[in-house]
C-alpha positions, 0 to 999 in steps of 0.5 A, spaced: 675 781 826 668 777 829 669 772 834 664 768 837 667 768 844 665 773 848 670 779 850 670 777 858 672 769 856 678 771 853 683 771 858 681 764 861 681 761 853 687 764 852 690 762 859 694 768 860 692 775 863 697 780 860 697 776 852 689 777 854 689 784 855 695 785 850 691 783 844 684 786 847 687 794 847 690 793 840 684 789 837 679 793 842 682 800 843 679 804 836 673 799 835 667 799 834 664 794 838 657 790 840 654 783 842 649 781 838 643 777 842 637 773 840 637 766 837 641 764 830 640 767 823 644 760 821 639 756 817 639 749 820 640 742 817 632 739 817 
């Protein structure tokens, strides 16, 4: 699963802490995880 919104935004974005962290320990619990930094690989429209 990929997401572009960072793991610490989720439970404001769903609006609900349990079902934030419900859905993180099941998503996240055996996961390999990582952030990408830096601009964007997408080509723009020029």
């Amino acid at each position: 699963m990929t997401s572009q919104l960072p793991r610490e935004n989720w439970h404001e974005w769903i609006g609900d802490e349990t079902l934030a962290d419900a859905i993180q320990g099941r998503l996240v619990h055996n996961a390999c995880t990582f952030d990408l930094k830096g601009p964007s690989r997408r080509k723009t429209k020029g």
